[in-house]
Every structure is written in structure tokens, then in C-alpha cells.
C-alpha positions as CSV (number, residue, x, y, z in Angstrom):
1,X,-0.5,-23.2,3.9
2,X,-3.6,-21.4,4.2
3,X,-4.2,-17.8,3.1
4,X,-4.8,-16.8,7.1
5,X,-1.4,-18.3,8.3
6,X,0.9,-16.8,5.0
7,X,2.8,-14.6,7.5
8,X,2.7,-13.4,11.2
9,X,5.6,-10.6,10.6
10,X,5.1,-6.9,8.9
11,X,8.3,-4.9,8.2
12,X,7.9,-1.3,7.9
13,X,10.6,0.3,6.3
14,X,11.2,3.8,8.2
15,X,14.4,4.8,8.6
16,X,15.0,7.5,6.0
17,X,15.6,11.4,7.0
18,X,12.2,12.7,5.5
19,X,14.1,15.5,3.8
20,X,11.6,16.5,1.7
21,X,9.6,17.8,5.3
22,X,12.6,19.6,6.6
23,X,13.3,21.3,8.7
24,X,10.0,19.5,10.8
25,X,12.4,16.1,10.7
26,X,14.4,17.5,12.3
27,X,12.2,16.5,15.3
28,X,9.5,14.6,14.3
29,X,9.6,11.5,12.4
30,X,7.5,12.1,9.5
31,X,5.9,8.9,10.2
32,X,4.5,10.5,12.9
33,X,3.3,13.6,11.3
34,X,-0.7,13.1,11.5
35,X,-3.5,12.6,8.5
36,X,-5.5,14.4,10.5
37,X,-5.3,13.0,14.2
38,X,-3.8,9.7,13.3
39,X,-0.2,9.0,11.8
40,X,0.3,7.5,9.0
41,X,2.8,4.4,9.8
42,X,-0.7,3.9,12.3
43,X,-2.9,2.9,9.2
44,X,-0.2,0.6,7.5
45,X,0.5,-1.0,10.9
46,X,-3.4,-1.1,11.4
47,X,-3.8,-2.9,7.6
48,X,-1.1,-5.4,8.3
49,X,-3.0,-6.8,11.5
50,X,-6.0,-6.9,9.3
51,X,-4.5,-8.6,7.0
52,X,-3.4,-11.2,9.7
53,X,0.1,-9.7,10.9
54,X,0.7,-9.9,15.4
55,X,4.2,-8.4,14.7
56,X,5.0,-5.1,13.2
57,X,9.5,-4.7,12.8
58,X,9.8,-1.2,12.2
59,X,13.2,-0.5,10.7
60,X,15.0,2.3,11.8
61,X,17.6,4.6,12.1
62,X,19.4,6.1,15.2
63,X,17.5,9.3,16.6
64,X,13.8,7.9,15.7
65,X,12.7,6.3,18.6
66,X,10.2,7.9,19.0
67,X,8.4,5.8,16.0
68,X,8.5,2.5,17.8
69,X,8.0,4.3,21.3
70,X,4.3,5.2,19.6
71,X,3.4,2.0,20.0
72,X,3.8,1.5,23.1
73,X,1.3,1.8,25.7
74,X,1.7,4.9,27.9
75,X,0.0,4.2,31.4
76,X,0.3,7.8,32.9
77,X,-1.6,9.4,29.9
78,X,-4.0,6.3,30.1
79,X,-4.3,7.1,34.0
80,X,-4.9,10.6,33.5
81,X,-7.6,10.4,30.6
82,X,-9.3,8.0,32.4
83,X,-9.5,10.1,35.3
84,X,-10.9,12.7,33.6
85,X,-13.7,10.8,31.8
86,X,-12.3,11.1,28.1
87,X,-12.9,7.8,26.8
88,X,-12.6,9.1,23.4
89,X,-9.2,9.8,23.7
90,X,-8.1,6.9,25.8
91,X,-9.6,4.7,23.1
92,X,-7.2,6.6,20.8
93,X,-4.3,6.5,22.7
94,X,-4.8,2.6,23.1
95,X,-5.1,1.8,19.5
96,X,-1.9,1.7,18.4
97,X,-0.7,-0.5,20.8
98,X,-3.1,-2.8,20.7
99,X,-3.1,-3.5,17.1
100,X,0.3,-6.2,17.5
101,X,3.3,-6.3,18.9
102,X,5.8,-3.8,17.6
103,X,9.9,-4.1,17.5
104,X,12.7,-2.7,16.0
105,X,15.4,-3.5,14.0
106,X,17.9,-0.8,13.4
107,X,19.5,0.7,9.3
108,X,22.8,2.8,10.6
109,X,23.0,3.5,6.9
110,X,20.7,4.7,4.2
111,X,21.6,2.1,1.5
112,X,18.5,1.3,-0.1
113,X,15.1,-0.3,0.7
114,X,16.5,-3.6,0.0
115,X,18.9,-3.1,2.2
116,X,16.4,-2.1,5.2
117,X,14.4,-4.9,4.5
118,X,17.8,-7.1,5.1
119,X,18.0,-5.4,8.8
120,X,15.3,-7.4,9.8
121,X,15.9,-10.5,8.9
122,X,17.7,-11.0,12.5
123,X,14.2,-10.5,13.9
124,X,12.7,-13.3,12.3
125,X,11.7,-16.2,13.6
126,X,12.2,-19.9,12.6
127,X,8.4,-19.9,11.6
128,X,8.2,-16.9,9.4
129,X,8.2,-19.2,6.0
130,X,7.2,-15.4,4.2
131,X,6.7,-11.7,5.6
132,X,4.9,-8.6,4.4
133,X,6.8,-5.7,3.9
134,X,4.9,-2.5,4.1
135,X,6.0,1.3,2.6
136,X,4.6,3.4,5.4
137,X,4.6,6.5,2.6
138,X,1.8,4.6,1.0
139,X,-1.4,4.3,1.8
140,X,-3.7,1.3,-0.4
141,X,-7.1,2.1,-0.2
142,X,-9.9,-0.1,1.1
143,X,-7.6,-2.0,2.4
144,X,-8.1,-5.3,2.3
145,X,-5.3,-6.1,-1.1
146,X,-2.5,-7.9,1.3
147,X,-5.3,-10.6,2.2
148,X,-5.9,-11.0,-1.6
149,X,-2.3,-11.3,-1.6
150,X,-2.1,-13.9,0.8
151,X,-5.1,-15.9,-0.8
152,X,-2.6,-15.8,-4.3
153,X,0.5,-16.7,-2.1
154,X,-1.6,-19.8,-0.6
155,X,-2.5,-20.7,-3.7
156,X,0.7,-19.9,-6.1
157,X,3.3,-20.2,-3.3
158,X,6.7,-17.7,-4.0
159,X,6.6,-14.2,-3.2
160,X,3.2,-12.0,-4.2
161,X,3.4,-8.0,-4.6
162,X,0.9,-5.5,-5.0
163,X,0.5,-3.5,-8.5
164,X,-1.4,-0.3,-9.6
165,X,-2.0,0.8,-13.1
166,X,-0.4,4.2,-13.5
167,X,-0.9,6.0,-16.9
168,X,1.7,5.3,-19.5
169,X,3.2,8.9,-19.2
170,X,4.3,8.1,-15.4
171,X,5.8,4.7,-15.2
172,X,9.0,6.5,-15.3
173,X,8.6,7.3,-11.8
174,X,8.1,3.6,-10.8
175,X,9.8,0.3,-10.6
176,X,7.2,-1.5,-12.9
177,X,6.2,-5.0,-14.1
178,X,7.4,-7.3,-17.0
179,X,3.5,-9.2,-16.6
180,X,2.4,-12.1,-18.1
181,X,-1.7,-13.2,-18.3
182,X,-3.0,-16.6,-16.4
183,X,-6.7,-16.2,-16.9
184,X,-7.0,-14.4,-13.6
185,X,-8.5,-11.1,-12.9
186,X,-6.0,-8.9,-11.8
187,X,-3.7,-11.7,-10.8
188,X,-0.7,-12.0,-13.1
189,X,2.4,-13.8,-13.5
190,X,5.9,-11.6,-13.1
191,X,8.6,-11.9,-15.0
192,X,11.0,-9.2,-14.4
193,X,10.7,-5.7,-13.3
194,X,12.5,-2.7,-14.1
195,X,13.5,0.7,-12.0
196,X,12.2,4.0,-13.2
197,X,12.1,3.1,-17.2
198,X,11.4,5.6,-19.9
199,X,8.0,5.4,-20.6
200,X,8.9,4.4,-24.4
201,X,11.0,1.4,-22.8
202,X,8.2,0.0,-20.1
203,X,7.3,-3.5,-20.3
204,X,3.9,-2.3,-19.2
205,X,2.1,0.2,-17.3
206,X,1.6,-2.1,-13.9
207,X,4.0,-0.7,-11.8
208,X,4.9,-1.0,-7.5
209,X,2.6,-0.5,-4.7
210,X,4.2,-0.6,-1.8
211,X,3.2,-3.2,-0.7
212,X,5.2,-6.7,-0.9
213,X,4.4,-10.3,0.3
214,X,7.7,-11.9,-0.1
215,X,8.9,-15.2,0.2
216,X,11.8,-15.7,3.4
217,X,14.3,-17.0,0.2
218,X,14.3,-12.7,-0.3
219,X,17.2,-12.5,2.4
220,X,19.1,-15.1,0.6
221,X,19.0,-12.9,-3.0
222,X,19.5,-9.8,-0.8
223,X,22.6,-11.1,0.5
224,X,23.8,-11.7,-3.1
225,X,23.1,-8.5,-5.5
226,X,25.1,-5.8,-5.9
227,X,24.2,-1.9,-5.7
228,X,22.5,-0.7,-8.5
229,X,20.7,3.0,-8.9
230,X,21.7,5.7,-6.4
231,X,24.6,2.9,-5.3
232,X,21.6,1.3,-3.3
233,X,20.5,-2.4,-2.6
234,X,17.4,-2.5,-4.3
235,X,14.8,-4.6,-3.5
236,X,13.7,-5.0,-7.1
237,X,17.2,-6.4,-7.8
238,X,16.6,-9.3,-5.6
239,X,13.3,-9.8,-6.4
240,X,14.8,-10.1,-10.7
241,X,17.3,-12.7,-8.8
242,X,14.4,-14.8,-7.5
243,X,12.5,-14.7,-10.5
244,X,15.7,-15.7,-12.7
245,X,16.3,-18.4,-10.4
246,X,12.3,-19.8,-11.1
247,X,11.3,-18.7,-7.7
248,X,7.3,-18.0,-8.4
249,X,6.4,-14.5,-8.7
250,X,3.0,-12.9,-8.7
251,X,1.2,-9.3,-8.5
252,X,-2.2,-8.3,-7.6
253,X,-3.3,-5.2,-9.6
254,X,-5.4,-3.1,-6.9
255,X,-8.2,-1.0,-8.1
256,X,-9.0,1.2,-5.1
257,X,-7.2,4.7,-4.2
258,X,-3.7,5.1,-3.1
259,X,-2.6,7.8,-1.4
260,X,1.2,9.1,-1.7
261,X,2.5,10.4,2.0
262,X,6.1,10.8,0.8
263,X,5.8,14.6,-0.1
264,X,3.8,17.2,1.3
265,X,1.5,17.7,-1.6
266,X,0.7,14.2,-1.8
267,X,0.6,14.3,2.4
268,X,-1.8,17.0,2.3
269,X,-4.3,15.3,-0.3
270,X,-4.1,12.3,2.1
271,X,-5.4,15.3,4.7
272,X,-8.1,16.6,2.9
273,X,-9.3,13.5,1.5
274,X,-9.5,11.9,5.2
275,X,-10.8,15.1,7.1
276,X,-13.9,15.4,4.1
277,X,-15.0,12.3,5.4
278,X,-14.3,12.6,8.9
279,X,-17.6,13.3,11.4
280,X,-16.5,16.0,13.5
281,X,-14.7,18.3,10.8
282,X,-15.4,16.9,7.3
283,X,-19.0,19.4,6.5
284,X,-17.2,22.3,7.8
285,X,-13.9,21.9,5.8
286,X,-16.0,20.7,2.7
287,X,-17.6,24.5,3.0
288,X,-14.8,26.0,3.6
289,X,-13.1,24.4,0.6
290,X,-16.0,25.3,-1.8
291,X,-15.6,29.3,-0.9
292,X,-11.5,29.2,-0.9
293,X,-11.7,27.5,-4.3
294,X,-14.4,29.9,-5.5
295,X,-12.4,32.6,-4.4
């Protein structure tokens, strides 16, 4: 298995309600709301093809269609910006849909990301040996840690996640890792996690990234734990099951930014963070931003 083949299939969890953006969700799925001009399930769908994925299996819910219909190609619009000579924006609206192929695989209950990531096994195919699961709320940055992650899963076989280290005083608001060393920089061995501990009780400060490269055996252990917190398959559960069971487990800790889309303070940092280095509007917001702040 070589690091460029570990999987062809990207699950994107993105079926939950977005409550903490009411009362916009009611319309708009807030995977669709914009960093800027571009959404953010866009960049995780746009790091999975990097990172070798040609299928993005968007899970979702009944009333957000409009999540998968974004990438699909929309020849009117394409017609009419092309008609008009904006080949800006026609390279925009293109992008999307040309990063891979997306489908969906419906959650007609909120029961936990474990759970979601079980609704698409059914869209697998008899090749997928491993798939990449992908928290659309996160955004990893460079990207470039699911390809390490694949190199490791080449190398290690079993599933692979991705870690950060979060100060001691916030692993409570994480599921972190039980790690052990192998003489690898920033490659460790796993040997249990743990949901949300108290800080005083955490095995270490390595904790859940969002981003998961995970053996096809994880529908198997899905299938067999019960509900834990909230009364919620959890997909920490079934990765514990795996790794009681032997099945190899290994993180990569990732050094880079991270960027937390699943609450509007953390969305609007994403904002302003992108928009600062964006051409077009980044020198005038950075001026702006050093009067309001003065003020």
C-alpha cells in the first residue's frame, strides 16, 4: 500500500442543525456560510483532494441539500458569466465541482459523530481498504497533515488521526490521547483516548483534530458500542474498541494553525485571519482594524 493510494473516499460529517448560528440555519447550512468568499466545507473538501481523495460523502440531514447541490456544476450561471467576460468568477464557480466527485449519504437522526460516520459506510466501495473522515468545523492549516497521515498509515497500517497540542488548562474541551513515544517526531503510538477529561485526569495534552484516517474495520466497532456521552455513538468509543482489540493506532501531532468554524467567534477569526491576507481586501481591513482597535 503506498502513501498515494491509502484512500480514494473523504466523509464530511455535516448534518448537524448549526444552532449556535441560529436563526441564519434556519436557511443556510452553516457549511455554506463564507470565510470570506469561499465556504468552509470548500477548503476541507479542497484538502482531501490534495491529499489524494476523488470522492467527497457528505453526510447529511433532511432539508440541507443545498450542501451537496454546491458542488455541483451550475451550467446557466456558467453560461451567463461567461457571456459576460468574468472569468474570475466562472473560475470560482467551477472550483468546487471540479475538486472530486461529491455524494451523499443521509443521518435522519442526530446521534453522534460516530454514528454519522456509520451512514456512509453504504457508500463505500469494495476497494476503500481505509477512508478519511474530515470535521468540516475545522480548518488544519498548511494543509498538507492528511498526506503525512497517509505516509504513517503506509508505513504502520491501522487507522492514523491527527493531534494538536492544546495547553493543559483546555484538554477538557477535547477527546484527547493516551500516547506512547516510538522515536518519531510527532508520530506517536495511541493507546486509548478519553472524552472531555478534567484537566487533572488527562493522559496528556495531545488531544483531537478533526481530522481522522481510519481503517474500513471502524464500521465493524461502530456497529458494536453502545451510547456513551450525550447518549451519542461516539467515534472515540470505537476507535478505544479497535485499539483494545490490537488494531494499530497512530496520531500525527500538527504544528501549523487551526482554525475553529463551529462558533461564530471562532468563524469570525477564521474571517479576519483569511481576509488579512487576501489581495483585494486584506491592506484595507488591516487599516481599518488598526484604527477600530485603537479606538
Amino acid at each position: 500500500m503506498s502513501a498515494s493510494t491509502a484512500f480514494t473516499a473523504a466523509i464530511v460529517p455535516a448534518a448537524g442543525l448549526g444552532t449556535r448560528f441560529l436563526p441564519t440555519t434556519k436557511a443556510v447550512p452553516k457549511e455554506l456560510l463564507p470565510v470570506v468568499d469561499t465556504p468552509g466545507i470548500e477548503y476541507v473538501a479542497a484538502e482531501a483532494a490534495e491529499a489524494g481523495a476523488t470522492r467527497l460523502i457528505i453526510v447529511t440531514s433532511p432539508g440541507k441539500e443545498a450542501v451537496a447541490q454546491y458542488f455541483q456544476p451550475r451550467p446557466e450561471l456558467e453560461k451567463t458569466l461567461e457571456a459576460r467576460g468574468k472569468t474570475a468568477l466562472l473560475d470560482k464557480v467551477r472550483r468546487a465541482p471540479g475538486l472530486l466527485a461529491a455524494e451523499t449519504a443521509i443521518q435522519e437522526e442526530a446521534l453522534g459523530l460516530g454514528h454519522a460516520v456509520g451512514c456512509a459506510e453504504p457508500n463505500l466501495r469494495p476497494e476503500d481498504e481505509a477512508v478519511a473522515v474530515l470535521l468540516p468545523d475545522d480548518l488544519v492549516l498548511p494543509t498538507g497533515v492528511l498526506a503525512r497521515m497517509a505516509q504513517v498509515r503506509a508505513e504502520k497500517g491501522g487507522s492514523v488521526l491527527c493531534a494538536v497540542d492544546v495547553p493543559l488548562e483546555e484538554v477538557s474541551a477535547y477527546g484527547v490521547f493516551d500516547v506512547e513515544e516510538i522515536g518519531e517526531d510527532d508520530v506517536k503510538k495511541v493507546n486509548g483516548m478519553v472524552e472531555k477529561p478534567p484537566a487533572d485526569q488527562a493522559p496528556s495534552t495531545f488531544a483531537a483534530a478533526g481530522r481522522y484516517l481510519l481503517d474500513r474495520a471502524i464500521f465493524d466497532a461502530l456497529k458494536r458500542i453502545t451510547p456513551g456521552a450525550g447518549g451519542e455513538l461516539q467515534l472515540t468509543d470505537a476507535i478505544a474498541l479497535l485499539i483494545s482489540e490490537g488494531h494499530p493506532v497512530h496520531v500525527v501531532v500538527h504544528r501549523g494553525g487551526r482554525h475553529d468554524l463551529g462558533n461564530p467567534g471562532g468563524f469570525l477569526r477564521a474571517a479576519v485571519d483569511f481576509a488579512l491576507d487576501h489581495p483585494e481586501y486584506g491592506p484595507g481591513l488591516r487599516a481599518w482594524l488598526r484604527d477600530r482597535v485603537a479606538d
